[in-house]
TORTI-576531 format. One record per residue: chain; x negated, y, z negated of N, C-alpha, C in turn. Coordinates in pm, whole numbers, plus 50000, padded with zeros to 5 digits. Layout:
BEGIN
c	nX	nY	nZ	caX	caY	caZ	cX	cY	cZ
A	X	Y	Z	X	Y	Z	X	Y	Z;
...
END
This chain:
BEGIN
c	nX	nY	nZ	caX	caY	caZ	cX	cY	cZ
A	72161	23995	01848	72180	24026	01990	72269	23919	02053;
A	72361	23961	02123	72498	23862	02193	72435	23813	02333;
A	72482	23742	02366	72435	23645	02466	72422	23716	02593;
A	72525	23809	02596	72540	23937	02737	72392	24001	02729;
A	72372	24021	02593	72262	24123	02563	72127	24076	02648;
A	72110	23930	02511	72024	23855	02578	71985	23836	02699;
A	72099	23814	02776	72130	23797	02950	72069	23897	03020;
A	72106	24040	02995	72058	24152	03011	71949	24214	03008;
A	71890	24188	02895	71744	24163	02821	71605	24091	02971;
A	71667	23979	02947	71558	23903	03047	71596	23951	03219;
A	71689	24012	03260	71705	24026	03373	71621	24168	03415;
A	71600	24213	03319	71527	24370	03341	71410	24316	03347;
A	71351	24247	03274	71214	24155	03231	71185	24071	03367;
A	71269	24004	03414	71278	23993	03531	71234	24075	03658;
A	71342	24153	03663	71288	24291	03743	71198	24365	03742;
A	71165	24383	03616	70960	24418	03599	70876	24346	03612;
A	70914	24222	03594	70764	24138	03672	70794	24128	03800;
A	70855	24114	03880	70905	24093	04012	70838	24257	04074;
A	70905	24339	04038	70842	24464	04057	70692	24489	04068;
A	70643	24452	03930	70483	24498	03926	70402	24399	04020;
A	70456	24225	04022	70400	24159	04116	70402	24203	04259;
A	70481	24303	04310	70544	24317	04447	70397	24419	04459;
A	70402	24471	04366	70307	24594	04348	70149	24560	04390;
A	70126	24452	04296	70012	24410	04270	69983	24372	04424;
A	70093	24247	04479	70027	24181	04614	69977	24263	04749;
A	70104	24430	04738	70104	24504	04875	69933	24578	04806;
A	69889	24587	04709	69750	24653	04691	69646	24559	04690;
A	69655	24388	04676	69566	24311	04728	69542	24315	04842;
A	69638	24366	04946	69609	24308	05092	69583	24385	05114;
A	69584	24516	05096	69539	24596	05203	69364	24596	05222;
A	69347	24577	05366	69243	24595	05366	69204	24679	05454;
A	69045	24631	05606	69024	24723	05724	69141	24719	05795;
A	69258	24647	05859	69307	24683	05918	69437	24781	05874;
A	69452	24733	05769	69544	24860	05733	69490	24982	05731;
A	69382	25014	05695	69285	25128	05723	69297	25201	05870;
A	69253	25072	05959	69259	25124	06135	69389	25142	06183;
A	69525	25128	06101	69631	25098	06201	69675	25184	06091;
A	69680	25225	05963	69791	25319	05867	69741	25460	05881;
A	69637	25516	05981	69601	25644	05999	69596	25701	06120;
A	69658	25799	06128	69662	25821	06305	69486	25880	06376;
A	69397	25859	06269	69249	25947	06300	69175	25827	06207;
A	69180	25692	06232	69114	25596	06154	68935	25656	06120;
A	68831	25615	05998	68734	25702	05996	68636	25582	06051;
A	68536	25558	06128	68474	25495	06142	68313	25457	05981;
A	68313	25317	05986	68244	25356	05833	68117	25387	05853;
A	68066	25422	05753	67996	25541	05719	67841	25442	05792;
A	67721	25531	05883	67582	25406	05926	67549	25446	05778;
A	67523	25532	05771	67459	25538	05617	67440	25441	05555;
A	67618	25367	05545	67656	25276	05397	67577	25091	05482;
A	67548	25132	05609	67561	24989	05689	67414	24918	05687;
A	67338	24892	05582	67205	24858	05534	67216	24677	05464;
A	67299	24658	05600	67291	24482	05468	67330	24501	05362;
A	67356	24551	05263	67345	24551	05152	67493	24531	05092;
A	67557	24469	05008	67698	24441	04965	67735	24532	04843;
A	67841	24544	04842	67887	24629	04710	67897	24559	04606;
A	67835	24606	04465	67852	24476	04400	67988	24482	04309;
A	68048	24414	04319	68146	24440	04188	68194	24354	04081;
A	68203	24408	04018	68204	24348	03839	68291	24228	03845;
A	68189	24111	03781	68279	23968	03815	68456	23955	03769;
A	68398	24031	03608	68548	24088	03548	68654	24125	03595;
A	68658	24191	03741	68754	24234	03763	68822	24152	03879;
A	68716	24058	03996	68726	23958	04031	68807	23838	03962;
A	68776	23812	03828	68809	23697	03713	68982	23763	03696;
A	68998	23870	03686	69115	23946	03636	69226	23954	03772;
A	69138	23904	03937	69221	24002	04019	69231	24137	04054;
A	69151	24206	03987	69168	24334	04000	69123	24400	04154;
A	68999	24313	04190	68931	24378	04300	68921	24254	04381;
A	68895	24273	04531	68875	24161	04613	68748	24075	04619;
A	68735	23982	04636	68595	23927	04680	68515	23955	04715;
A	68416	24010	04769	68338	24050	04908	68239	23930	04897;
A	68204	23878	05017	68064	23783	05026	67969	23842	05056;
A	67869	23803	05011	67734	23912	05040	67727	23853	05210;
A	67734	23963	05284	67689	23930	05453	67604	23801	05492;
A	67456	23860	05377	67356	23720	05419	67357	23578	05434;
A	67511	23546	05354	67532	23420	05366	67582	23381	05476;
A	67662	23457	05540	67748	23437	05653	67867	23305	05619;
A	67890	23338	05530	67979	23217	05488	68115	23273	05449;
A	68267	23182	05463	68360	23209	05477	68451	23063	05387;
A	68518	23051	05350	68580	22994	05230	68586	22875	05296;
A	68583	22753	05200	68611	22613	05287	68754	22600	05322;
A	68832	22594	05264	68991	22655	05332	69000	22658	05457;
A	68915	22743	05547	68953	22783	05708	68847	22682	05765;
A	68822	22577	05738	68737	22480	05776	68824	22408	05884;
A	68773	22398	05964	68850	22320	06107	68847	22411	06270;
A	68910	22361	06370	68974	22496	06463	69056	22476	06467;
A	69094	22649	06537	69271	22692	06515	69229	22697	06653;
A	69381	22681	06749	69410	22765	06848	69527	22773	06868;
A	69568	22873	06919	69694	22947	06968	69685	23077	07050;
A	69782	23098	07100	69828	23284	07179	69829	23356	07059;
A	69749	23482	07080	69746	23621	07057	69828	23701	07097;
A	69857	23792	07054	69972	23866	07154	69937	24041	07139;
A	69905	24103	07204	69888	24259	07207	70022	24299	07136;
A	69989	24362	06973	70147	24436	06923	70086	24587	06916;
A	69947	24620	06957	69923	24767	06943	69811	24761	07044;
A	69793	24916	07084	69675	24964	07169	69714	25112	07173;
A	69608	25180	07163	69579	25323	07221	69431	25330	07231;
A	69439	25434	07372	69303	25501	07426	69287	25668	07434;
A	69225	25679	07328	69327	25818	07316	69166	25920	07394;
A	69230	26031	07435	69147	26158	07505	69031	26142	07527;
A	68925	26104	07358	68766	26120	07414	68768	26021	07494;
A	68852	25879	07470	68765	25759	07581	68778	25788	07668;
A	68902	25870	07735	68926	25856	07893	68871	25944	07979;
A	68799	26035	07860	68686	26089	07921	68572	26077	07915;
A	68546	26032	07803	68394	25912	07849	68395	25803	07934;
A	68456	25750	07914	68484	25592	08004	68617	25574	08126;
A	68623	25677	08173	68806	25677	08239	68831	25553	08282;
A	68735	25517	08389	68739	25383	08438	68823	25255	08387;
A	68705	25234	08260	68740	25139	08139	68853	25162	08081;
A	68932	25287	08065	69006	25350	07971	69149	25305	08063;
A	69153	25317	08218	69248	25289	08277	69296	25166	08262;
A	69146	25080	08336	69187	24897	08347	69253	24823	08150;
A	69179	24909	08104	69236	24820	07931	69346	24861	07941;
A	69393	25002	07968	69596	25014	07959	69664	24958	08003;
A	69610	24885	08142	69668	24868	08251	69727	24666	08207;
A	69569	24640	08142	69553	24476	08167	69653	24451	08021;
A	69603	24495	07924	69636	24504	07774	69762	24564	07744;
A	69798	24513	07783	70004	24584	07736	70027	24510	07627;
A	70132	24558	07585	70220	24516	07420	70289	24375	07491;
A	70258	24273	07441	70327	24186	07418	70231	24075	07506;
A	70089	24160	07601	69986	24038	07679	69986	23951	07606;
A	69935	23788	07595	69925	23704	07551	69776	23635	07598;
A	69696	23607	07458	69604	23562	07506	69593	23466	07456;
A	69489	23338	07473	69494	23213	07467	69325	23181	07328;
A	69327	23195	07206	69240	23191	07144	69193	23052	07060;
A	69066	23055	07052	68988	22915	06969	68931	22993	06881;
A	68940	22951	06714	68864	22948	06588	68810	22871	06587;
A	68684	22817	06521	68625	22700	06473	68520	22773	06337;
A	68574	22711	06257	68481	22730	06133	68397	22586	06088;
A	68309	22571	06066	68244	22429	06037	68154	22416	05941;
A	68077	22373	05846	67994	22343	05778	67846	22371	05812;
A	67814	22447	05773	67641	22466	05850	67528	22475	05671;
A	67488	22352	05646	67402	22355	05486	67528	22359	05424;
A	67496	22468	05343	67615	22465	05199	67638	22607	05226;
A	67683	22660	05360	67803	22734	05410	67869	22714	05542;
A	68006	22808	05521	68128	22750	05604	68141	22875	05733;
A	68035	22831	05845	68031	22924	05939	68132	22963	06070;
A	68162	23072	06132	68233	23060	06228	68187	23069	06354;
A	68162	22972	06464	68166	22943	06589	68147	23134	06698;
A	68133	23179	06775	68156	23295	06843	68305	23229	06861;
A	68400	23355	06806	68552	23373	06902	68558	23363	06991;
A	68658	23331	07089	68707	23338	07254	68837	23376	07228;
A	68873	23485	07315	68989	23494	07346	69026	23492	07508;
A	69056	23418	07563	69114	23429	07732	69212	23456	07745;
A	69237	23554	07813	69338	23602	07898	69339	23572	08058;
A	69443	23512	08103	69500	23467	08198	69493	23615	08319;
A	69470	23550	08431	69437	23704	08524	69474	23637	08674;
A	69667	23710	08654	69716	23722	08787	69628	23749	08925;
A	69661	23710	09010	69604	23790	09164	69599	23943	09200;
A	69718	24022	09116	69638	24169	09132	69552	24194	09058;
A	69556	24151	08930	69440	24170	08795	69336	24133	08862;
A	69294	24030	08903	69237	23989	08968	69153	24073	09087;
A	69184	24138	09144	69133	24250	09209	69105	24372	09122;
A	69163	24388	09035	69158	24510	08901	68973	24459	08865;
A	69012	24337	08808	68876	24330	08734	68749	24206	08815;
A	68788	24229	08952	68693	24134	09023	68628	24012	08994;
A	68741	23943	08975	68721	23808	08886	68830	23736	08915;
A	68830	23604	08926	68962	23554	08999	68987	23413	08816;
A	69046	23347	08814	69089	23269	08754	69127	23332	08594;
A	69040	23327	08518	69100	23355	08336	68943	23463	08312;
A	69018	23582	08230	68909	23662	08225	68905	23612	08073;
A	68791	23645	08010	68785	23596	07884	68708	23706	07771;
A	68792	23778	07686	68732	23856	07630	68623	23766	07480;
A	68520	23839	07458	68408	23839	07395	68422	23879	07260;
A	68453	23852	07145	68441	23960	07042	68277	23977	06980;
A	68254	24018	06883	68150	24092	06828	68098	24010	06775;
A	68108	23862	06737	68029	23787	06653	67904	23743	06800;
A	67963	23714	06894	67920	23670	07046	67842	23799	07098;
A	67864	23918	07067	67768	24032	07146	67690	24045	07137;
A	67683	24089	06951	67599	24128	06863	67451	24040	06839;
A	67440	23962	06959	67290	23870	06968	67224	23926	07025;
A	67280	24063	07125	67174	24185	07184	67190	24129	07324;
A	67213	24023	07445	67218	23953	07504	67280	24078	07622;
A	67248	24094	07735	67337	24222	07811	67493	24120	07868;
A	67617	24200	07851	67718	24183	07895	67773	24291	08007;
A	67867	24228	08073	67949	24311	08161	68057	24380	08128;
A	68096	24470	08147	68220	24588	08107	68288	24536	08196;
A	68491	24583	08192	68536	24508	08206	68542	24522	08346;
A	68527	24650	08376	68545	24723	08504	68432	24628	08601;
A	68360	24558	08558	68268	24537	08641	68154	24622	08672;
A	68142	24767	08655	68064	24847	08709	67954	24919	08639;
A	67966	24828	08458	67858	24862	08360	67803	24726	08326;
A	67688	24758	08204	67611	24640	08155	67624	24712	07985;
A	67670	24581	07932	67612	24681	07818	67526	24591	07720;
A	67446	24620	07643	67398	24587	07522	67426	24614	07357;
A	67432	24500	07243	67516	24579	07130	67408	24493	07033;
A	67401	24549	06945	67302	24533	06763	67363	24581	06712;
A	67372	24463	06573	67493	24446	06452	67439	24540	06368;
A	67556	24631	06293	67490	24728	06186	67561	24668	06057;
A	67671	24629	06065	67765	24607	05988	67831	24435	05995;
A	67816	24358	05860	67891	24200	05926	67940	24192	05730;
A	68059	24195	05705	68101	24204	05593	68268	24118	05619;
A	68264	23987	05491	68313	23942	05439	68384	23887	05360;
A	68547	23957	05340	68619	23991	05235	68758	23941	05221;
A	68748	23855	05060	68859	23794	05041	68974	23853	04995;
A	69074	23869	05049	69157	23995	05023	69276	23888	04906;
A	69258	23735	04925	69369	23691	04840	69281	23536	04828;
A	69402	23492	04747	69337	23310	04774	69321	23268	04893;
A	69385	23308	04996	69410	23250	05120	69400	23318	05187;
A	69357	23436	05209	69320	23548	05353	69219	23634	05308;
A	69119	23614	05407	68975	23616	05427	68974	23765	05554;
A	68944	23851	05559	68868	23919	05621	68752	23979	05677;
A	68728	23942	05821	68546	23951	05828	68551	24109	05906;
A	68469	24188	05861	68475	24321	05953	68318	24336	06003;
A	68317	24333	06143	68156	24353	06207	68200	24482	06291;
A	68080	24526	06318	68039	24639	06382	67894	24687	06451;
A	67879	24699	06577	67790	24743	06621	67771	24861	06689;
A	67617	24886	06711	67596	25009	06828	67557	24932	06940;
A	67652	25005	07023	67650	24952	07234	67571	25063	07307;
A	67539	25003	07417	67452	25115	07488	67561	25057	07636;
A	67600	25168	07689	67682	25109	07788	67598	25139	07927;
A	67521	25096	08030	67521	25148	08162	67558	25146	08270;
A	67597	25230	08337	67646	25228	08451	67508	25180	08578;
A	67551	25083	08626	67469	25048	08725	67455	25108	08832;
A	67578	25204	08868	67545	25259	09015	67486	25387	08974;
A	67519	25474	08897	67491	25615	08867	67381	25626	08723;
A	67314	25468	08674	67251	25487	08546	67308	25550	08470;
A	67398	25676	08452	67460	25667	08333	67499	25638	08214;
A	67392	25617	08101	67400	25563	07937	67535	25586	07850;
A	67594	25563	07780	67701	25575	07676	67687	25534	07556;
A	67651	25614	07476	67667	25508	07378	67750	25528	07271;
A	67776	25430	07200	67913	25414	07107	67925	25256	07033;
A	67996	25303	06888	68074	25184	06836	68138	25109	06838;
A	68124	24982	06800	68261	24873	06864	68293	24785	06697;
A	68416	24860	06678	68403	24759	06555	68503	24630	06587;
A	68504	24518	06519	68598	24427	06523	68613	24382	06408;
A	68784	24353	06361	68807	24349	06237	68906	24153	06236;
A	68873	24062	06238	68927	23961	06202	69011	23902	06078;
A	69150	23864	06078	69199	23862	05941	69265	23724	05920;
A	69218	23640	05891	69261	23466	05864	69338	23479	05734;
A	69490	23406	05755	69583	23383	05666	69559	23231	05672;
A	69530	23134	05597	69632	23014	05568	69774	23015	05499;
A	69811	22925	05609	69994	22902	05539	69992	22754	05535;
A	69994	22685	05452	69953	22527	05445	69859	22486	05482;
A	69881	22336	05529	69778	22276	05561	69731	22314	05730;
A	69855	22331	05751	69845	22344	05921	69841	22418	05997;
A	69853	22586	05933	69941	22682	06028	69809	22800	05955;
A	69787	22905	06026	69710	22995	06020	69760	23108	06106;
A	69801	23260	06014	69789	23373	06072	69690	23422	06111;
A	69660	23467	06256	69567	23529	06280	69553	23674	06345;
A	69487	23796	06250	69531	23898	06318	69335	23983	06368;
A	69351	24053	06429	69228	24092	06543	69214	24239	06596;
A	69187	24279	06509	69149	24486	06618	69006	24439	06618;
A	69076	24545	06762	68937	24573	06823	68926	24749	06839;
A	68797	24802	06788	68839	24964	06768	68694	25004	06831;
A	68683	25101	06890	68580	25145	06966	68558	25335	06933;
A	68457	25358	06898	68412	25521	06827	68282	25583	06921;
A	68329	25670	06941	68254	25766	07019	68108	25742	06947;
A	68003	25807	06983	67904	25846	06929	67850	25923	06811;
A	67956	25977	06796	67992	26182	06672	68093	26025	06593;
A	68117	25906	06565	68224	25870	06515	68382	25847	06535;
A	68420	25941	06590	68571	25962	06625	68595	25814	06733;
A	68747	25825	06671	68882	25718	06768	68882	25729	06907;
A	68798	25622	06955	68810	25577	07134	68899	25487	07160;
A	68936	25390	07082	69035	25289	07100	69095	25202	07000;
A	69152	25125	07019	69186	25078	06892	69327	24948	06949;
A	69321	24851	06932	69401	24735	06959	69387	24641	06904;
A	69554	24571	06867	69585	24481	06717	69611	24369	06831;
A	69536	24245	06754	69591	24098	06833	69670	24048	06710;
A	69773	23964	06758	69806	23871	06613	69876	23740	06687;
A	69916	23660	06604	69960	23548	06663	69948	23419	06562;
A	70025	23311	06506	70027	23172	06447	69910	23077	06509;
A	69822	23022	06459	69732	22934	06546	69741	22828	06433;
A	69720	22727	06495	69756	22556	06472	69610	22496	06462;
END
């Protein structure tokens, strides 16, 4: 074989590992949010499957790469890697409120279009820390900054501060954004999944009871939240954030992607 050959030889060899690796990484990552954001009718998961209980899967294929991590829930533990806090801006790159919410919730369904635009910016803290011999995470904050008309929108003057699901899910009653409900939420779902060496996905989910204080009015419905931690060195962390909300019957009430670099 001539040296062209040779040359030739390894460049295809080349191109097939390059290829199958390209392959391999876009089917490691996908995880819940590609799920909530690559379907125009995302499925809410199954209460059935939502019993504590972890999927188990064969260490083998873990050892091989084949399949992702999952942590069993009970630990509540998350890789030492994301040990520290991050903060940085979030930035709204998606939202829809599609038909059933705005007719279950119009209210709510208006002020989130209204406040939550593509490109809002919110102001977020991580903290993961050591708790025994696991690596726990702090309740999220995300604040958003709230102009003087917002401000009348959501009857609240200085920085409104959204809540995610690690913070709800203690059963504790909260306020809707509108001001004009209470709601209450219990965790069905808190699952923990390493999608690579370095990006960790936590997906929680609860059932809310929403009420309306002036008219008693009950609602109730799903709130899932899907968190997705990249490390990029020592210093820099992708951070991406839906927040997806399901009718009662299951079906798509909402659905909005945060993302943003945090330090």
């Amino acid at each position: 074989m001539g040296s062209s050959e040779r040359l030739g030889m390894l460049l295809i060899v080349a191109t097939l590992l390059f290829t199958a690796q390209a392959a391999y990484t876009t089917q490691l990552l996908k995880g819940r949010i590609e799920q909530i954001f690559g379907q125009s009718d995302p499925r809410m998961p199954s209460v059935n499957e939502l019993d504590a209980r972890t999927e188990k899967i064969d260490q083998r294929l873990i050892d091989k790469k084949l399949a992702p991590n999952r942590v069993p829930p009970g630990l509540k533990t998350f890789p030492a890697l994301l040990r520290g806090e991050w903060t940085g801006d979030l930035k709204v790159t998606q939202i829809e409120c599609t038909e059933a919410y705005w007719k279950a919730l119009p209210v709510e369904a208006q002020l989130e279009e209204q406040f939550f635009q593509i490109g809002k910016l919110g102001h977020s803290k991580f903290r993961f820390f050591a708790d025994r011999n696991a690596i726990s995470m702090s309740p999220p904050v995300v604040q958003f900054a709230v102009n003087s008309q917002e401000a009348v929108l959501f009857s609240k003057k200085g920085v409104k501060i959204l809540f995610m699901e690690a913070d709800e899910a203690s059963g504790r009653p909260w306020r809707s954004n509108s001001g004009e409900c209470h709601f209450t939420a219990q965790l069905v779902k808190n699952e923990v999944t390493q999608l690579a060496p370095a990006i960790v996905e936590q997906d929680t989910l609860v059932h809310a009871l929403l009420v309306n204080e002036k008219t008693q009015l009950q609602t109730k419905y799903y709130s899932e939240h899907v968190f997705r931690f990249e490390k990029r060195g020592s210093f820099e962390m992708r951070v991406q954030v839906a927040e997806v909300c399901y009718g009662p019957d299951g079906k798509l009430w909402k659905r909005m992607l945060l993302e943003g670099d945090l330090k």
